[in-house]
C-alpha positions as CSV (number, residue, x, y, z in Angstrom):
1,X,39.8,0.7,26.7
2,X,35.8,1.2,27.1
3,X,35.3,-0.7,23.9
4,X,36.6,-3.0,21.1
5,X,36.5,-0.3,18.8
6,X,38.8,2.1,20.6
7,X,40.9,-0.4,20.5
8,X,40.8,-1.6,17.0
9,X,40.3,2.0,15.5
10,X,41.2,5.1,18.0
11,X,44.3,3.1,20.4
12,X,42.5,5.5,23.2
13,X,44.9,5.0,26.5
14,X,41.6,5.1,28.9
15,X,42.4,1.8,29.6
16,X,46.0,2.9,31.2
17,X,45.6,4.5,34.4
18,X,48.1,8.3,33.9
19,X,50.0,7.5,36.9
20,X,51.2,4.1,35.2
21,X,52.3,6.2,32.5
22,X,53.8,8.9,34.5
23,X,56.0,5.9,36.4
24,X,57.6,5.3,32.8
25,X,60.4,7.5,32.4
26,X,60.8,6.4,28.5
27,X,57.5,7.0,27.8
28,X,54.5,9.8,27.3
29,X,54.2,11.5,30.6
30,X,51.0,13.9,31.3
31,X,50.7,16.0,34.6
32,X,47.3,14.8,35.0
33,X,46.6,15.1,39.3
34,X,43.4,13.4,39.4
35,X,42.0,10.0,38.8
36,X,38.5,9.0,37.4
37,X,37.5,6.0,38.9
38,X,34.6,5.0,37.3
39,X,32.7,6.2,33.9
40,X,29.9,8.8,34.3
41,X,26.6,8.1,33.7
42,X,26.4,10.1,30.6
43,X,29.4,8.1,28.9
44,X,27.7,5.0,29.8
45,X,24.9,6.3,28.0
46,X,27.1,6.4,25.0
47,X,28.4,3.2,25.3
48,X,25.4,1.2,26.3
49,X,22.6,3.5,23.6
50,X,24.2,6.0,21.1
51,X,26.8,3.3,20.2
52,X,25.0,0.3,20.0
53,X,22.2,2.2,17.9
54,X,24.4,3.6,15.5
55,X,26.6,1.0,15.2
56,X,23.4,-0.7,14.0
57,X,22.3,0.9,11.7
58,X,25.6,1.5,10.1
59,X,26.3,-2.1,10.0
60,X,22.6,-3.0,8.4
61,X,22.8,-0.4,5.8
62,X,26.8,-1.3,4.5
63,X,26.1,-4.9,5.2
64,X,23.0,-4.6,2.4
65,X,24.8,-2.1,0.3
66,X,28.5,-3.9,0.1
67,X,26.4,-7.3,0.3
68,X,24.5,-6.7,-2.7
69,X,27.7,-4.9,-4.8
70,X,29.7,-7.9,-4.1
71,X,27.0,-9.9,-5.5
72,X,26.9,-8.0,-8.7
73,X,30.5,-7.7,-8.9
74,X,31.0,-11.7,-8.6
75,X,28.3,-12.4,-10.7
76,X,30.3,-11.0,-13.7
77,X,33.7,-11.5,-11.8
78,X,35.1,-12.3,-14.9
79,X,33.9,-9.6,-17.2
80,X,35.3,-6.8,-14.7
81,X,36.9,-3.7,-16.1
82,X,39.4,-1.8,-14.3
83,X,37.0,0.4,-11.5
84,X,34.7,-2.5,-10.7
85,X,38.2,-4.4,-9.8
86,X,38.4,-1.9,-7.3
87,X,35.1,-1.8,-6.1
88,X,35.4,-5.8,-5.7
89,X,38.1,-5.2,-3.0
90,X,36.4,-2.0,-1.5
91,X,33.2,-3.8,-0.8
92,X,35.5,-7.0,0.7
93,X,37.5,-4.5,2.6
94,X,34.0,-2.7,4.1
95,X,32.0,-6.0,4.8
96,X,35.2,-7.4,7.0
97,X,35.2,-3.9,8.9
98,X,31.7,-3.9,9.5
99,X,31.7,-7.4,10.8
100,X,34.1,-6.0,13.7
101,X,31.1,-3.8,14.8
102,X,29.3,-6.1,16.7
103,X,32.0,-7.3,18.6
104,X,32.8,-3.4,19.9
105,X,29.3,-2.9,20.7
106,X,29.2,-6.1,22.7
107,X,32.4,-5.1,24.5
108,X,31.0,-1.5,25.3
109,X,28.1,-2.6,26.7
110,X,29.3,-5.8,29.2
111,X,32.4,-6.3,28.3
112,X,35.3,-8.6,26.2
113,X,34.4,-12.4,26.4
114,X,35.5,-13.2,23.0
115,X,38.6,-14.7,24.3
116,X,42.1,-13.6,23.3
117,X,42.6,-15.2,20.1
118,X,39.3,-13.1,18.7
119,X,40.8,-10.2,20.6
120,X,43.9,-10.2,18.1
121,X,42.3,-11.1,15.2
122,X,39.8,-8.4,15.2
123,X,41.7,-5.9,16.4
124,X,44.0,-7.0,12.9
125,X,41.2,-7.3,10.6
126,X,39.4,-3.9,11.8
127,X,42.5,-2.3,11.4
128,X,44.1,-3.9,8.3
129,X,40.4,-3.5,6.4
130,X,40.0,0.5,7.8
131,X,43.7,0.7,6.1
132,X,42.9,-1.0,3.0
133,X,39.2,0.4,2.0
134,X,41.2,4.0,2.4
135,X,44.1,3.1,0.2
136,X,41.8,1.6,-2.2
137,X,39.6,5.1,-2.6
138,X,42.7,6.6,-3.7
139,X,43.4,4.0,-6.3
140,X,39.7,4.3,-7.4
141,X,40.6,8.4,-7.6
142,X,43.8,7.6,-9.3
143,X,42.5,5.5,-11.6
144,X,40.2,7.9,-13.2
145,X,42.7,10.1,-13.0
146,X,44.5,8.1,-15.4
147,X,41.3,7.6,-17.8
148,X,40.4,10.6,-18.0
149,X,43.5,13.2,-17.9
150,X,46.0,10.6,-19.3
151,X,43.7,8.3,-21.5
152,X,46.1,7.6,-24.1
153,X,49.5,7.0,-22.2
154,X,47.8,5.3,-19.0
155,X,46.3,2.1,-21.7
156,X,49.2,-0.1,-20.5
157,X,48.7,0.4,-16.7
158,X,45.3,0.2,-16.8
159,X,45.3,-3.6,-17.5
160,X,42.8,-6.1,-15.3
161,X,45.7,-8.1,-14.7
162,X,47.8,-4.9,-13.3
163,X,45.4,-3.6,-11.2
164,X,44.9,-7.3,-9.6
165,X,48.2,-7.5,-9.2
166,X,48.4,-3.5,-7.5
167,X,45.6,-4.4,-5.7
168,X,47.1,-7.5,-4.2
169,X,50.6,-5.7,-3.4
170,X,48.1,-2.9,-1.5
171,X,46.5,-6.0,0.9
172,X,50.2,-7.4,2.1
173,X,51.1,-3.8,2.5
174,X,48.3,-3.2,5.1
175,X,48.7,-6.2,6.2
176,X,52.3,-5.5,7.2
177,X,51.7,-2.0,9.0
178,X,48.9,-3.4,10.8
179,X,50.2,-7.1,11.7
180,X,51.7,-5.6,15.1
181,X,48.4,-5.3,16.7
182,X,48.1,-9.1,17.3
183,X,51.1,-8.9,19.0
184,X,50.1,-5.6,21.8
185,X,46.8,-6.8,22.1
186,X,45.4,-9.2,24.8
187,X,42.4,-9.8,27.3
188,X,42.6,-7.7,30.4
189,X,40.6,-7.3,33.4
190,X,39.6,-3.4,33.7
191,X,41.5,-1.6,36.2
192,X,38.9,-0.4,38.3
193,X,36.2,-3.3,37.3
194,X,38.0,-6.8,37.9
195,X,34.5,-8.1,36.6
196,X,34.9,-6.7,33.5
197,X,37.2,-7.4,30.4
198,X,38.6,-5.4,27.9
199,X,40.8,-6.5,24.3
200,X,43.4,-3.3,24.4
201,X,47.1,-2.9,24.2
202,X,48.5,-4.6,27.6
203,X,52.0,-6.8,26.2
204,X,55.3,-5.2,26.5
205,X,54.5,-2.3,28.7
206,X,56.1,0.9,26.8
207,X,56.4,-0.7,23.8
208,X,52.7,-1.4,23.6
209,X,52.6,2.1,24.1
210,X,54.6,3.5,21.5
211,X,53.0,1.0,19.3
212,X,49.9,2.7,20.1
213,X,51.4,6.2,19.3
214,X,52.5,4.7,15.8
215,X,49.1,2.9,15.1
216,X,47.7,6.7,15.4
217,X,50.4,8.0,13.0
218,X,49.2,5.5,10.5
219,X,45.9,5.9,11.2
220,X,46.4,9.6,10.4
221,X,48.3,8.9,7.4
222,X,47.1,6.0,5.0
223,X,43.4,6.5,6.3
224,X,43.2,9.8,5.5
225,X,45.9,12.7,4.6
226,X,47.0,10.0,1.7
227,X,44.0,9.4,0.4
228,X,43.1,12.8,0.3
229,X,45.8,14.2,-1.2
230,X,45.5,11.7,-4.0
231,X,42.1,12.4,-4.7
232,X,42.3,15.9,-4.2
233,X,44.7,15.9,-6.7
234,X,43.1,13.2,-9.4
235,X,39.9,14.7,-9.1
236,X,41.2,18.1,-9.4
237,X,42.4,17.2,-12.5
238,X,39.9,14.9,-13.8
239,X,37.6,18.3,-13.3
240,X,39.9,20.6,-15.3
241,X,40.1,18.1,-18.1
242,X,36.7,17.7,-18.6
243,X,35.7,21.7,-18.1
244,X,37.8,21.6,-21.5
245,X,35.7,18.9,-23.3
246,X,33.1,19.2,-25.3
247,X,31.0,16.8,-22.9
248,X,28.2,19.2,-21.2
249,X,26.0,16.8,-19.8
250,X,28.2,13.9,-19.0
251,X,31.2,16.5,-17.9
252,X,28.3,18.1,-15.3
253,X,27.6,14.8,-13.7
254,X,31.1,13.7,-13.3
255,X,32.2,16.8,-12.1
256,X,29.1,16.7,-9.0
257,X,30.7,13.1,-8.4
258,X,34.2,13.8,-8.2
259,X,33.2,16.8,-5.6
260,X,30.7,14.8,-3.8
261,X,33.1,11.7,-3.4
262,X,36.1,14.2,-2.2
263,X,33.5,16.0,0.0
264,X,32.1,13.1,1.9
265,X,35.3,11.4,2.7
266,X,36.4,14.9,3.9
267,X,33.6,15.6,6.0
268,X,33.2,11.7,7.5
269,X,37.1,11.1,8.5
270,X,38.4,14.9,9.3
271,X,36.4,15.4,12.8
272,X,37.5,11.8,13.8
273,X,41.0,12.4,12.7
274,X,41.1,15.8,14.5
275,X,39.4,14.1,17.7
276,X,42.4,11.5,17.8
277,X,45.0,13.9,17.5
278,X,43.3,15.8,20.6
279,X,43.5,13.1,22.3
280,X,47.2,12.2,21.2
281,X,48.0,15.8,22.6
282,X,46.6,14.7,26.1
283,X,48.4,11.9,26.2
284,X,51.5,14.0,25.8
285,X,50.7,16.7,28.2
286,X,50.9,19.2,24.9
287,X,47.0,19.9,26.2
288,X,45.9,19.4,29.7
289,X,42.4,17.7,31.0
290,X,41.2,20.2,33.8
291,X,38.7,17.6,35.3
292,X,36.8,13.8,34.7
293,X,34.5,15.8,32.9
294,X,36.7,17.0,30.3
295,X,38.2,13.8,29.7
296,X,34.6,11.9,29.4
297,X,33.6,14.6,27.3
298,X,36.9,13.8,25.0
299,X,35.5,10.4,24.9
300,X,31.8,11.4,23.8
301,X,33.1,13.1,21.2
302,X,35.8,10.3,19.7
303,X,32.9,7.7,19.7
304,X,30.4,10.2,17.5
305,X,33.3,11.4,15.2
306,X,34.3,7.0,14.8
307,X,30.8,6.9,14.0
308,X,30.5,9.3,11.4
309,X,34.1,8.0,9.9
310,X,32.4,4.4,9.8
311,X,28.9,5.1,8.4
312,X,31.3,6.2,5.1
313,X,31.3,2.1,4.5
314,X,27.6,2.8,4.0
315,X,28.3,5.5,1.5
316,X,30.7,4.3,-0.9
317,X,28.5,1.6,-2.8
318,X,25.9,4.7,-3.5
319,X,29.0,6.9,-4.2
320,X,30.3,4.2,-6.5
321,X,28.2,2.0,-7.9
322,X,24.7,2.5,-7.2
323,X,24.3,5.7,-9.2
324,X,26.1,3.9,-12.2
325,X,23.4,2.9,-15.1
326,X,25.2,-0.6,-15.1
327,X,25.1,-1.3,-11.9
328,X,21.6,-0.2,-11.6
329,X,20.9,-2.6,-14.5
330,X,22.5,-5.8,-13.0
331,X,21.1,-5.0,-9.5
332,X,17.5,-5.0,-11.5
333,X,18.3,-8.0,-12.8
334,X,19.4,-9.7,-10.0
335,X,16.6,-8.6,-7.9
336,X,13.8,-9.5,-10.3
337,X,15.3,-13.0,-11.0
338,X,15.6,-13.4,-7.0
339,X,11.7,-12.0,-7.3
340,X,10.6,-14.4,-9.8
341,X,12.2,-17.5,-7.9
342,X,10.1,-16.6,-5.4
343,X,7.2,-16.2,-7.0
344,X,8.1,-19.6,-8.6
345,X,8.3,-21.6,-6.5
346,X,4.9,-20.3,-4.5
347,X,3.2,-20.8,-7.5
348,X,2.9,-17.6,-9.0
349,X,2.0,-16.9,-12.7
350,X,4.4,-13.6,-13.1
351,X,7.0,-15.0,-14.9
352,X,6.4,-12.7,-18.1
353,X,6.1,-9.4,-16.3
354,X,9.3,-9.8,-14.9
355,X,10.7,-10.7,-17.9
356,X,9.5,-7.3,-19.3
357,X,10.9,-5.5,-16.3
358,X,14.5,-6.7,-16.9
359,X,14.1,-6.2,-20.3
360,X,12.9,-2.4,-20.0
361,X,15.7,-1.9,-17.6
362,X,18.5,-3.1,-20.4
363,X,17.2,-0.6,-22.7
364,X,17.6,2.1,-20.9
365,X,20.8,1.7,-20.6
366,X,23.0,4.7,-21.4
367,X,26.5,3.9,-20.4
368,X,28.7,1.0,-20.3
369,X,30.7,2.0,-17.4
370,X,30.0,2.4,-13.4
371,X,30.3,6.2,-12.5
């Protein structure tokens, strides 16, 4: 692997050398002649300046945006209505995925020294949270789906204690496709870098391998062709019903949000998905690498496309919450009392003003649900 995130996310084989593979008769052969020895300069590039930077910022940015929507959320934890349930978990499920970031960056740039133990339990928690904060955007789709389309019939299922209870079943379910990874991965020294270390798939030979193969199925699966079906579906739906109401305004800006949601999660998972499965077909032989080049180049491109797919941790607390009246209330509120402390306790005299800030921002509140 030439990073923790491969690893965690993409199960790239780069860190098997093809003529391992092609010595195991029970597993996926590939009629690759050649052998790259060491990464090019360009692919170091990307590991050592593209990666870390994006990485960066995309762990800053969902870090402050699932930060602060936890907040909120917990601050009224017991006052939560059926989507803001969901929101709680999404937000947990982005903030433990983006705290795996740091750790692939580090590994892409000098290596694994995390030990082994960290090496299992991140690879688990990347992939049981990229798993999870998928699953749970389909729930968030369905559940509008029901609110909407079904409003009367769906009052029963639509219970806080339900969807804790659905939401709960969905963790040990990801919890029990994803568990195997702690038992494939482990600390390796890099086949043609005994200085370096790297946290991939090295226990059980073939069956690390076909454990890889599955982990892409999955990946291919419940991150994505699930979800999207769901809320291409729900959405669909929720947009026919409300062309028939009597709604213009509200029907207008639910309609943008159900397209912009189903668009973004489209356009930030398919070109990684679509990457991987390249890559699958390499692995197989079904596509063959002419050259180093071609296979570093496959490489580039999986690290931008995992990129893109990640930054969408950034964009579900805007496409969620943030453009939600109520949230932007309580964030107001939240942020002026954490102003006024401040001030406070440095002396200030701007007690009042802030007063009349939160107050302004309760008034203009037009709607007693998040988007």
């Amino acid at each position: 692997m030439s990073d923790l995130s491969e690893n965690f996310v993409i199960e790239d084989f780069s860190g098997y050398d093809f003529e391992d593979l092609k010595n195991v008769t029970d597993g996926p052969t590939n009629e690759i002649t050649y052998t790259c020895k060491n990464d090019s300069s360009q692919l170091h590039l990307f590991h050592t300046v593209f990666q870390p930077l994006v990485y960066g910022v995309v762990f800053l940015v969902g870090l402050t945006g699932n930060g602060l929507l936890l907040t909120v959320l917990l601050k009224r934890r017991r006052n939560l209505r059926i989507t803001e349930i969901y929101l709680l978990h999404l937000a947990l499920a982005d903030l433990l995925l983006l705290f795996t970031l740091p750790f692939a960056v580090t590994e892409g740039v000098a290596g694994w020294f995390f030990g082994n133990f960290l090496c299992k339990i991140l690879g688990l928690l990347n992939r049981l949270n990229l798993v999870c904060g998928s699953l749970l955007l389909a729930c968030i789709g369905f559940d509008r789906y029901l609110a909407i389309v079904h409003a009367i019939p769906s009052l029963q299922t639509r219970r806080p204690k339900t969807v804790h209870l659905t939401c709960a079943v969905l963790w040990l379910l990801c919890l029990f496709v994803t568990i195997p990874n702690t038992v494939f991965l482990s600390v390796e020294k890099e086949k043609n870098n005994t200085s370096r270390l790297l946290c991939s798939y090295n226990i059980h030979a073939i069956h690390a391998n076909n454990w890889m193969l599955t982990s892409r199925f999955i990946t291919h699966l419940l991150c994505f062709f699930l979800p999207l079906a769901i809320m291409g579906y729900c959405y669909t739906s929720v947009i026919i019903t409300l062309c028939q109401s009597q709604r213009s305004l509200e029907k207008q800006g639910a309609i943008r949000l159900a397209l912009l949601v189903t668009l973004v999660f489209c356009l930030c998972w398919l070109p990684y998905n679509i990457t991987i499965f390249m890559d699958t077909l390499v692995v197989f032989g079904a596509v063959s690498e002419e050259n180093c080049h071609a296979r570093d180049t496959l490489k580039q491109v999986i690290i931008v496309t995992e990129s893109i797919g990640f930054s969408h941790c950034c964009l579900n607390p805007i496409l969620y919450a943030f453009i939600g009246v109520r949230f932007r209330r309580d964030l107001m509120q939240l942020l002026a009392k954490i102003k006024c402390l401040r001030v406070c306790l440095s002396g200030g005299r701007t007690k009042t003003f802030h007063r009349v800030s939160v107050s302004e921002a309760v008034t203009t509140t037009t709607s007693n649900q998040y988007i």
